[in-house]
Structures are given as C-alpha cells and as structure tokens.
VEXLOTOR-949027 format. One record per residue (C-alpha): residue in one letter; z, y, x. Coordinates in nm, 3 decimals. Example, Ala and Ser with C-alpha at 12.3 -4.5 7.8 and 13.67 -1.06 7.14 Angstrom:
<pts>
{"A", {0.780, -0.450, 1.230}}
{"S", {0.714, -0.106, 1.367}}
</pts>
This chain:
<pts>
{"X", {-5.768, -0.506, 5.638}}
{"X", {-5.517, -0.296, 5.512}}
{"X", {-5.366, -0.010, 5.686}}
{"X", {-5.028, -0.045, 5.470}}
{"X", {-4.736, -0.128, 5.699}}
{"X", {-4.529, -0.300, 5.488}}
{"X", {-4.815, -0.500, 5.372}}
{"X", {-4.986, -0.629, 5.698}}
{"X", {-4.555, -0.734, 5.717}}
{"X", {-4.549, -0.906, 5.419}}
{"X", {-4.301, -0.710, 5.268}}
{"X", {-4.324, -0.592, 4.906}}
{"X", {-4.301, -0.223, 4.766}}
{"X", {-3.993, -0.115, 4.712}}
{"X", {-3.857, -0.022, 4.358}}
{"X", {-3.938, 0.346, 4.297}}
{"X", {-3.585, 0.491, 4.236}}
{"X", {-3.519, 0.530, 3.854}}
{"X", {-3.595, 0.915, 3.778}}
{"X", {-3.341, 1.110, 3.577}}
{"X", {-3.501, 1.066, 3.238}}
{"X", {-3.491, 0.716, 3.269}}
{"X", {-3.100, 0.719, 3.354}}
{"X", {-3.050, 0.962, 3.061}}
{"X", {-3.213, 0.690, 2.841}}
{"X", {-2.985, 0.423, 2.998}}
{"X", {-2.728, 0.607, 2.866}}
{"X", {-2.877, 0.644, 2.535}}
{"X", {-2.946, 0.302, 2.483}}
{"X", {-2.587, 0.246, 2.583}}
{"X", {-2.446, 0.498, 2.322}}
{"X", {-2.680, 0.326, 2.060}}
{"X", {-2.507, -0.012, 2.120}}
{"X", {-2.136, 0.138, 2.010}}
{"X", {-1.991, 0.104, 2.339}}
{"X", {-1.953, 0.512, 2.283}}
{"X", {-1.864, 0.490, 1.941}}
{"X", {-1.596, 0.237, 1.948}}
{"X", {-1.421, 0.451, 2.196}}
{"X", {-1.470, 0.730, 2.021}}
{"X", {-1.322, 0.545, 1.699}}
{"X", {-1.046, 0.440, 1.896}}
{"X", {-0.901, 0.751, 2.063}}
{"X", {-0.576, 0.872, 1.940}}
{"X", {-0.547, 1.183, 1.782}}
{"X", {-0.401, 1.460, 2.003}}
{"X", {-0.355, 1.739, 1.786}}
{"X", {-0.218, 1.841, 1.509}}
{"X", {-0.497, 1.883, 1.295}}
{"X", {-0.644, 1.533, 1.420}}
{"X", {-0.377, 1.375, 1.340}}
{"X", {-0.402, 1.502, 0.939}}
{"X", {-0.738, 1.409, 0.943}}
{"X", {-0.724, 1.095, 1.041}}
{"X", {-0.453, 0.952, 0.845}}
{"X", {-0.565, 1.147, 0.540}}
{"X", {-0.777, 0.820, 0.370}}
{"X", {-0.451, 0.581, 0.427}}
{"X", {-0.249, 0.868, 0.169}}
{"X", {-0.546, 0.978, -0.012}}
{"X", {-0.596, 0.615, -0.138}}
{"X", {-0.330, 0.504, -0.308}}
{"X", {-0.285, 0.862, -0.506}}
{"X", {-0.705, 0.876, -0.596}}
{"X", {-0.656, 0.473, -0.684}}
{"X", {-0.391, 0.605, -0.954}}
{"X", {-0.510, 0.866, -1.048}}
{"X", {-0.865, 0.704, -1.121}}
{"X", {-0.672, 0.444, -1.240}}
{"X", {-0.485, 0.619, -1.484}}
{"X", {-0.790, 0.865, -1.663}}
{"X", {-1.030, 0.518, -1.699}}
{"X", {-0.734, 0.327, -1.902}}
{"X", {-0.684, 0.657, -2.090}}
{"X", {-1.024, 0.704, -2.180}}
{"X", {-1.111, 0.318, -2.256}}
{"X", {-0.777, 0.328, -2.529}}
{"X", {-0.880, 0.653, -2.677}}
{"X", {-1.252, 0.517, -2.711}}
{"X", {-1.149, 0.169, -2.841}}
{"X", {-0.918, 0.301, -3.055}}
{"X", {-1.173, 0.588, -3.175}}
{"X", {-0.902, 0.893, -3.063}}
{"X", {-1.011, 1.213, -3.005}}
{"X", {-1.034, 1.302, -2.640}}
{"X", {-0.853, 1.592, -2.691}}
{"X", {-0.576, 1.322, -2.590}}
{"X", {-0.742, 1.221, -2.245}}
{"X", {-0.576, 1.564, -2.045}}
{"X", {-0.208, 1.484, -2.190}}
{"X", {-0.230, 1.075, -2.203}}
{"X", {-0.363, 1.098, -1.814}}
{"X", {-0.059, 1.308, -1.766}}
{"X", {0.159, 1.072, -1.931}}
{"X", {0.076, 0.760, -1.779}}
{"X", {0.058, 0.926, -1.408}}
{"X", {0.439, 0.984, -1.504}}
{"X", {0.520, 0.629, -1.652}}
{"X", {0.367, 0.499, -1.330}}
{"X", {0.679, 0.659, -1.115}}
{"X", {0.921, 0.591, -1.370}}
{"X", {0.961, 0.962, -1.519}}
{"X", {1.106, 0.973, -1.814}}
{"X", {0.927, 1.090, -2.156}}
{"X", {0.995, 1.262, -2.466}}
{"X", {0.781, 1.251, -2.710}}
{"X", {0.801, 1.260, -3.070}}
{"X", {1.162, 1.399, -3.035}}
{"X", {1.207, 1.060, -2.875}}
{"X", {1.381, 1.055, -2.541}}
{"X", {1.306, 0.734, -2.330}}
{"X", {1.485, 0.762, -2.007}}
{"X", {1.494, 0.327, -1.931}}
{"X", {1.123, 0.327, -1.811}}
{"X", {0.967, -0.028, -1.743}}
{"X", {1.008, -0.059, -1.355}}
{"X", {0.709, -0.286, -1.238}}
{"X", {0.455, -0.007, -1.226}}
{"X", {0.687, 0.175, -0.995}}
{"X", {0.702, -0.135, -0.759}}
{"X", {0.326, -0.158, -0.814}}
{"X", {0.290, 0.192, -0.665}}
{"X", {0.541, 0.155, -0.424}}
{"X", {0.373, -0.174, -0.259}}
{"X", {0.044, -0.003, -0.255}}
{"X", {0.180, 0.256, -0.051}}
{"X", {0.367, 0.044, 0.190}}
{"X", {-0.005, -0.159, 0.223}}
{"X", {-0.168, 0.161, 0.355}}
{"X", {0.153, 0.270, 0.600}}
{"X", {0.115, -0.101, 0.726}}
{"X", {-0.283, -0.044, 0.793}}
{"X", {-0.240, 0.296, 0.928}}
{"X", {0.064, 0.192, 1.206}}
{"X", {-0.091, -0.128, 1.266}}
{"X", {-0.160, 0.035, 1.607}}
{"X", {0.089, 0.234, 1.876}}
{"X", {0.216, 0.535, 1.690}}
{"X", {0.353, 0.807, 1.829}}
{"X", {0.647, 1.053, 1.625}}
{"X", {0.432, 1.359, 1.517}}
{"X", {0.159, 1.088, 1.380}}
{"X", {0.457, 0.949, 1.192}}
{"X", {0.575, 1.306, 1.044}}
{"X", {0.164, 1.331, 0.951}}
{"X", {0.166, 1.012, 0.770}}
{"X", {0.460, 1.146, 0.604}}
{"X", {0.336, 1.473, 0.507}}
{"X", {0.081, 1.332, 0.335}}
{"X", {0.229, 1.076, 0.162}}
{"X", {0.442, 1.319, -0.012}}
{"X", {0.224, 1.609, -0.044}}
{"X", {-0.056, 1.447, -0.224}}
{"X", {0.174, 1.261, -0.528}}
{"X", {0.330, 1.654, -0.532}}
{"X", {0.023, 1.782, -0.579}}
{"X", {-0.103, 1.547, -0.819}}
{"X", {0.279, 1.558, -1.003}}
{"X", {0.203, 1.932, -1.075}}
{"X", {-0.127, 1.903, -1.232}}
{"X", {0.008, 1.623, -1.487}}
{"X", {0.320, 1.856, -1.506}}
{"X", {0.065, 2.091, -1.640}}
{"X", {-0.171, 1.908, -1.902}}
{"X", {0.104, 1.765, -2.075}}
{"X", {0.301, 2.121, -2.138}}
{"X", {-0.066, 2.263, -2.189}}
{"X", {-0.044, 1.967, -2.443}}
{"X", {0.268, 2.017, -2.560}}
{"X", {0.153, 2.308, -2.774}}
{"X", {-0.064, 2.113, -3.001}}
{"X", {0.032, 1.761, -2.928}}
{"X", {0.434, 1.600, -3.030}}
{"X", {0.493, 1.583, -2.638}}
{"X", {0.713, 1.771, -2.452}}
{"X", {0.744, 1.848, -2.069}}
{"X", {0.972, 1.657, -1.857}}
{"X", {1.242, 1.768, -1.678}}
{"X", {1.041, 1.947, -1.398}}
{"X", {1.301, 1.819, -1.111}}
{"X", {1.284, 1.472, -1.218}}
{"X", {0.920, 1.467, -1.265}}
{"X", {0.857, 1.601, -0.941}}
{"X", {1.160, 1.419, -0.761}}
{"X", {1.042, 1.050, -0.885}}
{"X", {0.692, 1.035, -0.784}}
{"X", {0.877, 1.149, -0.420}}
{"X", {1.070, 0.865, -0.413}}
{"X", {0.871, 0.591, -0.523}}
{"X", {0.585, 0.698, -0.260}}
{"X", {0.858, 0.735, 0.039}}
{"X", {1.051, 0.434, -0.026}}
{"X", {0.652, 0.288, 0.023}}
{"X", {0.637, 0.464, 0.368}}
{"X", {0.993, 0.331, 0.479}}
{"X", {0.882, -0.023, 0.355}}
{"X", {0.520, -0.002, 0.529}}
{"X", {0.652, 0.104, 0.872}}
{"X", {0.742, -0.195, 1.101}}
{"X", {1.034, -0.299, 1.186}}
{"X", {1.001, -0.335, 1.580}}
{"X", {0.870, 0.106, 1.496}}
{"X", {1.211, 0.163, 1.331}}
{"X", {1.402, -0.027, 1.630}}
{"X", {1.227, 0.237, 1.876}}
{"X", {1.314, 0.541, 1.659}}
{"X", {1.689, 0.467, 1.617}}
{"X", {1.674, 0.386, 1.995}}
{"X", {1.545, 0.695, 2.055}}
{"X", {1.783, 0.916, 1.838}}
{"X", {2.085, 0.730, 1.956}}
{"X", {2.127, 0.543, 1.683}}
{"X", {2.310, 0.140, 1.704}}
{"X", {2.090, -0.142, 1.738}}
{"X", {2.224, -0.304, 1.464}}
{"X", {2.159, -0.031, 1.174}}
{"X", {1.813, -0.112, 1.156}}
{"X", {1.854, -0.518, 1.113}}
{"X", {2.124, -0.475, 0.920}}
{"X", {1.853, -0.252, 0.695}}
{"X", {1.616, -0.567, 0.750}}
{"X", {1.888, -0.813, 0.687}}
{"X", {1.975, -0.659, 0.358}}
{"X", {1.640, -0.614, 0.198}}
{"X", {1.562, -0.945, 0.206}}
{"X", {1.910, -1.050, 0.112}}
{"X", {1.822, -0.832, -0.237}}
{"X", {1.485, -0.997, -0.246}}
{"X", {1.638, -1.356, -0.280}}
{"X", {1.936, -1.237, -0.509}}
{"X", {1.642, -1.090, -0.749}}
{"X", {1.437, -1.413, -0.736}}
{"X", {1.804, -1.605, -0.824}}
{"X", {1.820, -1.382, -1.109}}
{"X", {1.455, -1.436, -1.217}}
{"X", {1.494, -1.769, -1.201}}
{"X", {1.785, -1.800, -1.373}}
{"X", {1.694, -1.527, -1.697}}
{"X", {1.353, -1.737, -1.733}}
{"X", {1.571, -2.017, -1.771}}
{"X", {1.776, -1.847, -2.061}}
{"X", {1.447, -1.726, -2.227}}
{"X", {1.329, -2.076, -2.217}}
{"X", {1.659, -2.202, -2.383}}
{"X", {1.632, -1.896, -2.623}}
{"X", {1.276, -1.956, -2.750}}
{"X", {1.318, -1.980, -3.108}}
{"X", {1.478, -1.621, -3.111}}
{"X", {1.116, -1.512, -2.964}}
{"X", {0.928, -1.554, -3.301}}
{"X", {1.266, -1.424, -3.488}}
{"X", {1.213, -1.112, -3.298}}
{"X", {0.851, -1.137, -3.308}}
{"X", {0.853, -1.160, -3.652}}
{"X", {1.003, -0.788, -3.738}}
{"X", {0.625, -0.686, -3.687}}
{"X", {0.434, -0.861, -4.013}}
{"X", {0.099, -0.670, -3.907}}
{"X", {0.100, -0.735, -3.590}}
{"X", {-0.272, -0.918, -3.490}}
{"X", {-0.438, -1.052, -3.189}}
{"X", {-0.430, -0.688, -3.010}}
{"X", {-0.087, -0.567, -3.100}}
{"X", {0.030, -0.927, -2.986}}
{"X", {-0.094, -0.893, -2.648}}
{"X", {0.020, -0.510, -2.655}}
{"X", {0.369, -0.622, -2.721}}
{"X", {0.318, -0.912, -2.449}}
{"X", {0.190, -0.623, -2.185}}
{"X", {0.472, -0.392, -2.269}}
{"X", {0.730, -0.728, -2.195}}
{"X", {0.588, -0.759, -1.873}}
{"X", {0.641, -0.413, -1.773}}
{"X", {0.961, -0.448, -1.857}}
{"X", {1.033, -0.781, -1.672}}
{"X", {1.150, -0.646, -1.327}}
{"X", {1.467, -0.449, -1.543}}
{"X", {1.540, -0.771, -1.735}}
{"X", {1.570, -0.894, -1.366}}
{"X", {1.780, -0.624, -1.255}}
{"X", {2.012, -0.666, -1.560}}
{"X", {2.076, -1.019, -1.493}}
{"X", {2.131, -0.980, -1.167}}
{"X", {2.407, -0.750, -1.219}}
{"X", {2.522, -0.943, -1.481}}
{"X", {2.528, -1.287, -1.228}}
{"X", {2.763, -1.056, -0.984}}
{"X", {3.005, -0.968, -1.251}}
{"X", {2.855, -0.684, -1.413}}
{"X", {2.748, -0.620, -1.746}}
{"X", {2.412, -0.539, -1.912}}
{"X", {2.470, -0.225, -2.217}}
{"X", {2.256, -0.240, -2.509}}
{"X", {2.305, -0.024, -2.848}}
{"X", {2.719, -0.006, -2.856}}
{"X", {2.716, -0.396, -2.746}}
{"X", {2.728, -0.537, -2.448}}
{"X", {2.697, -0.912, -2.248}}
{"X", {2.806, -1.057, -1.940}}
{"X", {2.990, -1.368, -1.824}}
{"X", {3.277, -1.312, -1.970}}
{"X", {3.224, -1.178, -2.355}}
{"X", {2.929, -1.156, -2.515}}
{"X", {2.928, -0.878, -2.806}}
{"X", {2.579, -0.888, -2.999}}
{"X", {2.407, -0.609, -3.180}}
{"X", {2.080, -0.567, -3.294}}
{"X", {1.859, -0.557, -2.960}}
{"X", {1.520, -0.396, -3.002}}
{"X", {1.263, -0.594, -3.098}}
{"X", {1.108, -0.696, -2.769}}
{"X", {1.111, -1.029, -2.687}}
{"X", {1.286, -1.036, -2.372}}
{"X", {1.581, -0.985, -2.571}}
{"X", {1.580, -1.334, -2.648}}
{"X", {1.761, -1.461, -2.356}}
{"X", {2.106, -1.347, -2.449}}
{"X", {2.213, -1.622, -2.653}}
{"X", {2.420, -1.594, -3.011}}
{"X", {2.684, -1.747, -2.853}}
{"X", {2.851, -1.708, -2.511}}
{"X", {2.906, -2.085, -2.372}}
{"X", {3.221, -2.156, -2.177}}
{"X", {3.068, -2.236, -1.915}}
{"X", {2.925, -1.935, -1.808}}
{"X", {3.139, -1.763, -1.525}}
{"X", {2.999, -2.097, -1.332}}
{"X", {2.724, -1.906, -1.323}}
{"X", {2.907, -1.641, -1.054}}
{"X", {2.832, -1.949, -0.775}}
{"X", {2.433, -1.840, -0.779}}
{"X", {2.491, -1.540, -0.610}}
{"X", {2.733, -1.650, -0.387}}
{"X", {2.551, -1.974, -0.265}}
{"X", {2.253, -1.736, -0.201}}
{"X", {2.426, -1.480, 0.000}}
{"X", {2.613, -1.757, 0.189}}
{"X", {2.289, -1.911, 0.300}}
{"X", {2.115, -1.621, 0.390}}
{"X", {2.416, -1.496, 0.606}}
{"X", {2.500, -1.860, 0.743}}
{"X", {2.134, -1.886, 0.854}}
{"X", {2.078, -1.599, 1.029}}
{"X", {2.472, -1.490, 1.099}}
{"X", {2.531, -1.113, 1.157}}
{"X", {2.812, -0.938, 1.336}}
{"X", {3.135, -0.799, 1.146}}
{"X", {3.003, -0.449, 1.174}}
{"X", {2.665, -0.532, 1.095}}
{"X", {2.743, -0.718, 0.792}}
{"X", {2.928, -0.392, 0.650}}
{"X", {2.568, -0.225, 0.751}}
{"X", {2.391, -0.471, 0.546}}
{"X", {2.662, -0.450, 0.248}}
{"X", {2.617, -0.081, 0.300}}
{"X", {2.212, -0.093, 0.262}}
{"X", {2.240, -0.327, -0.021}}
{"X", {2.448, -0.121, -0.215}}
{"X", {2.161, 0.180, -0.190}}
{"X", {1.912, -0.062, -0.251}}
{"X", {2.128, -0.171, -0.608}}
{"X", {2.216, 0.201, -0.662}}
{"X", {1.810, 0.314, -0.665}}
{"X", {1.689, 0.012, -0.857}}
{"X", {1.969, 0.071, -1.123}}
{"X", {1.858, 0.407, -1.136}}
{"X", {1.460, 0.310, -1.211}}
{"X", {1.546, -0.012, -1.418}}
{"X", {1.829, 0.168, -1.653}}
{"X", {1.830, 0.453, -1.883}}
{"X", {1.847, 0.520, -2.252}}
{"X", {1.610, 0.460, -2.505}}
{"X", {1.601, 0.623, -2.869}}
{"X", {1.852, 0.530, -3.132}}
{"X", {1.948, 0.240, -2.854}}
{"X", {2.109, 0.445, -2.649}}
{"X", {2.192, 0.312, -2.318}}
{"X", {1.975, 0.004, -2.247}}
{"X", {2.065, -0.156, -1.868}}
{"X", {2.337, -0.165, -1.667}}
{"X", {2.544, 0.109, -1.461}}
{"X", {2.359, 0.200, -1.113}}
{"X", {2.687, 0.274, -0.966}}
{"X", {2.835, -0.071, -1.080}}
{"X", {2.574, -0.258, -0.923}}
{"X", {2.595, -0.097, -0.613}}
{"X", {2.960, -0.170, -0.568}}
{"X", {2.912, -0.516, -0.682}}
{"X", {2.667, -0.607, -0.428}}
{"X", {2.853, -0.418, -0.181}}
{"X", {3.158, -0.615, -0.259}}
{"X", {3.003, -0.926, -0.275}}
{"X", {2.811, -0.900, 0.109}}
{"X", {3.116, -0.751, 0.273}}
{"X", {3.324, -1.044, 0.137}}
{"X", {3.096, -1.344, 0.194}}
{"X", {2.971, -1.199, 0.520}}
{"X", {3.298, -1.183, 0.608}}
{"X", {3.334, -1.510, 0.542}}
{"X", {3.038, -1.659, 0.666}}
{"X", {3.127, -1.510, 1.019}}
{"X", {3.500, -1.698, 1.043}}
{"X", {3.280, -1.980, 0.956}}
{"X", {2.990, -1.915, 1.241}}
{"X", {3.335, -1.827, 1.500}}
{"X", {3.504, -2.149, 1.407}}
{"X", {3.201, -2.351, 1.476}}
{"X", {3.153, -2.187, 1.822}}
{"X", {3.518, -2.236, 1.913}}
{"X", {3.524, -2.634, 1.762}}
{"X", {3.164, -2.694, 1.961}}
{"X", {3.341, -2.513, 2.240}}
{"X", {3.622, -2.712, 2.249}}
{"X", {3.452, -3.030, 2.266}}
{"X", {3.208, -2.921, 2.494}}
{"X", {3.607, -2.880, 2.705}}
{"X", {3.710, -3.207, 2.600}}
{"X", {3.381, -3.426, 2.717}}
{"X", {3.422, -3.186, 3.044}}
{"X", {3.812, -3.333, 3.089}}
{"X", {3.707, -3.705, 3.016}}
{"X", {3.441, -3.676, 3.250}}
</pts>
C-alpha cells in the first residue's frame, strides 16, 4: 500500500515547475527560430549613425555596379585588342565620365554632345535602389541619409577618375575635364535617380509638411509622364523616318571601306547610345523646334542639308523636305490633348505641369546636345525646348480644361432639364 497521498487519491504528480535553465533555453530555441532576428531586422534606425549604415548597400550598389562595371569592359577591350594596360587607369576614368554624360577631350578633340542612354541607364538604377530602400515608412532624417549617400559616393568616385585621367594626361593625348562639370554631372544624374525613386504618396507628405500646395507635386507627376509619352511619339515617329530613309544607311555606312564584322557592330553600339538624343532631337523638332548639325539645320519647315557625320542615325532626315510635313505638328498635340483630357488638371496645376515639363526639356537638352569636333553644334537648343513644351502644355491644357468645364456645364444642364420635365 502506498503511503503517497495523492496516489491512494488517484491523482497524478504534478509537473515539476520548469527550472530557470530550461526557460533560458525556451528562449534560445525561440531566438534560433528568427522570431528575434526578424525583429531585430526590422527595427528602424534611430540614430544617426544607424541610419548611414543601413542605407549604405542601397547607394553603395549602384556606384560599385559602375564602377566594376566600367574597369571589366576596360580591361576586356584593352586585352582583346592587345593594348597595353597602361590604358586601364585613364580608360576606367574615361568611361566612369561617359557614363554621366561628362564631356571629353581627347586628342585635341572636344566632344561636348555625349550619347545620353548611359546616363538614363545610371539614373534608373539609382531610382531602383531609392524605390527598395523607401519601400517601407520613412521618416525625414532617413531621407537626408539616403541622400547623403547617394551623392557622396559618385563624388567620391568622380574625384578618383578626375585623377587617373590628369595622372594620364601626362603621357596619354587626354586631357582633364572641366573639374565643375565633371563633378557637377555625375551629381545630377544620381539625384534626379533619388527624386525619381522616392514615391509619390512620400513627396505628397513632404510638401504637406513644408506648406507647400497639393497640386505641385501631381502636377510634377502629371508632367513626367506627359514627357514620357511625347518621347515615345517622337521615337515612334524618327524610327519611322529611318525606315523610309534606309538606303541612305549603307550610303553612310559605306564612308568606312574597312570596316568588318567588329567595327560593324562597334558602329551599331555607338548608334544605340546615341538613340535617346536622336529622340530628343525629334521631339523638339515635332514641337516646332529645330535640330543643328554642322552650319545646317532641319525642322518642319526648311530643311538645309550638310554633310552629317557618318553615323547612321543620320539617315532619317530625308534629301528632301516633303510638303507635308508641318502635319506632323498634330502628334504632339493629339498626345498632350489625351493625356490632359484623360486625367484633366486644374488651370493652376496645368501651368505647374507646363512649368515641370519645361525643366524636364531644359535638363534633357542639356545631356542630349552639345558640340562635337569639326561638327560643331550637333542637337537642338535646351532653352528652345523648354519653352516649346512649356508653350505647348500651357496652351492645350488650357484648352483641354474649357473642354472638361463645358462638358460639366452641358451634363449639368441636362441633368436641369430631365429635372424640369419630370
């Protein structure tokens, strides 16, 4: 017989209580299943130097993917082409400049018109790594971190090429850019990427909070994609005239007898670079500007022809200027009228958006223009295009809100008139 209380009851031992080392594992084995670590990955950054160090990989990768970028192409052409890599230091230096659209100088050269694609290139990779790194609530000071380091690492990386190439300069037919330029560009290109990867609904709550109207930052929205659509009109409409053009391709293809398979596809890279200012060009030219090349110049009105550089994407200004052509002025009007009918915008708001599209003309003229050699001035005027597109949104969103105010008032009135019969 047992002598156990609780067993001549029937009741069971109890649990002995858990001792500490066993809680201290329970909490180990919760740490090891990343309940711990995910909050720890979440938390926001408080301070100041938190906040650096966290969004130090969004900056640090678009600057180490260039500059990586830029001393493996640079090696590869100086091996394939059996160079000396003596070269590498000023040819990395080089291209990390061409890549933000700084002009060069070599050879007693000057090229100022630098192909604008890579700058867009860099430009969306930044804005891809803003986007990641605000995905989540951000707060103003991790804003002014982002930016801090998405303009101090492109500085920083500006004056080291700034460096090799006048270290190269001595011994190599380069010369040194223009110091302000060459640092000012790479600035530029990497915070119009910040202002492009921050979200709207984040730039709503920062003009609300310093005061700012409502409006500015959809008319900001409103006009970027307005520009978007008005460049893919223009695209659309200079492939068109390269396609009609295409015999003038091998005519200007032909000024290079020893050209083979690799200088072919060189020439073929170098017209793709240069695409997005052929696109610029005809857009201005589509809103009544002109495109200057060499002493001549074309748009829809007179056509004077000179001898164009031997690229191919000169092939799409014809011999001839048809008659035709000023028809041609209805592209950009029919786009801006359907983007403003569809989503209609307020008289002041529509000067906004004429007034963001005009900086938006005025920077890409600036990247997509310049001069080049013995060519001289090779695009069109930054300061013409900006007006132009100005002009053009002011007017036809103008125009496009009598329309959206006489529709109210003719819906309105006979919304009155079934009221009366009624």
């Amino acid at each position: 017989m047992s002598t156990n209380p609780q067993t001549r009851s029937g009741m069971r031992p109890g649990r002995p209580e858990a001792s500490p080392r066993r809680q201290r594992g329970g909490n180990a084995n919760r740490r090891i299943t990343g309940v711990r670590r995910r909050e720890q990955t979440d938390r926001v950054p408080q301070t100041t130097r938190e906040r650096f160090r966290h969004y130090l990989q969004f900056a640090l990768v678009p600057n180490l993917a260039l500059a990586l970028g830029a001393v493996a192409v640079c090696l590869a052409v100086i091996l394939i082409c059996g160079w000396r890599l003596a070269y590498l230091p000023s040819a990395v230096g080089e291209t990390w400049f061409v890549l933000h659209g700084v002009p060069l100088r070599i050879d007693g050269v000057t090229l100022t018109n630098m192909p604008l694609l890579p700058p867009l290139a860099v430009t969306g990779i930044v804005a891809t790594q803003v986007r990641k790194a605000t995905a989540k609530r951000v707060s103003i000071l991790d804003l002014l971190a982002l930016l801090t380091l998405i303009l101090a690492l492109p500085l920083v990386l500006s004056l080291i090429a700034l460096f090799m190439v006048y270290d190269a300069s001595a011994v190599f037919p380069v010369e040194t850019p223009n110091v302000a330029v060459a640092l000012a560009s790479p600035l530029v290109v990497h915070f119009v990427g910040f202002v492009l990867g921050i979200k709207p609904v984040v730039w709503s709550a920062l003009a609300a909070r310093a005061d700012v109207p409502k409006g500015v930052v959809g008319a900001a929205q409103a006009a970027g994609k307005l520009v978007v659509r008005l460049a893919v009109a223009a695209a659309v409409v200079y492939l068109v005239a390269l396609a009609a053009g295409y015999h003038r391709v091998g005519e200007l293809a032909d000024q290079f007898p020893q050209l083979g398979a690799g200088g072919k596809a060189g020439l073929a890279g170098v017209s793709l670079l240069y695409l997005p200012n052929a696109v610029v060009a005809q857009l201005a030219v589509l809103l009544g500007g002109a495109f200057t090349c060499g002493g001549g110049s074309a748009n829809l009105f007179a056509l004077t022809n000179v001898a164009y550089p031997p690229l191919p994407l000169f092939a799409a200004i014809p011999a001839e200027l048809p008659g035709w052509a000023p028809v041609l002025l209805v592209v950009p009007a029919a786009v801006i009228l359907h983007a403003l009918l569809t989503a209609p915008l307020p008289l002041r708001d529509t000067v906004a958006a004429a007034t963001w599209a005009a900086l938006v003309g005025a920077l890409l003229g600036v990247f997509a223009s310049g001069t080049a050699g013995a060519y001289g001035l090779v695009g069109t005027d930054p300061f013409v295009l900006a007006m132009l597109l100005f002009i053009w949104v002011a007017a036809i969103g103008a125009l496009a809100r009598g329309v959206a105010l006489l529709r109210q008032r003719a819906t309105r009135g006979r919304g009155d008139y079934t009221d009366a019969g009624e």
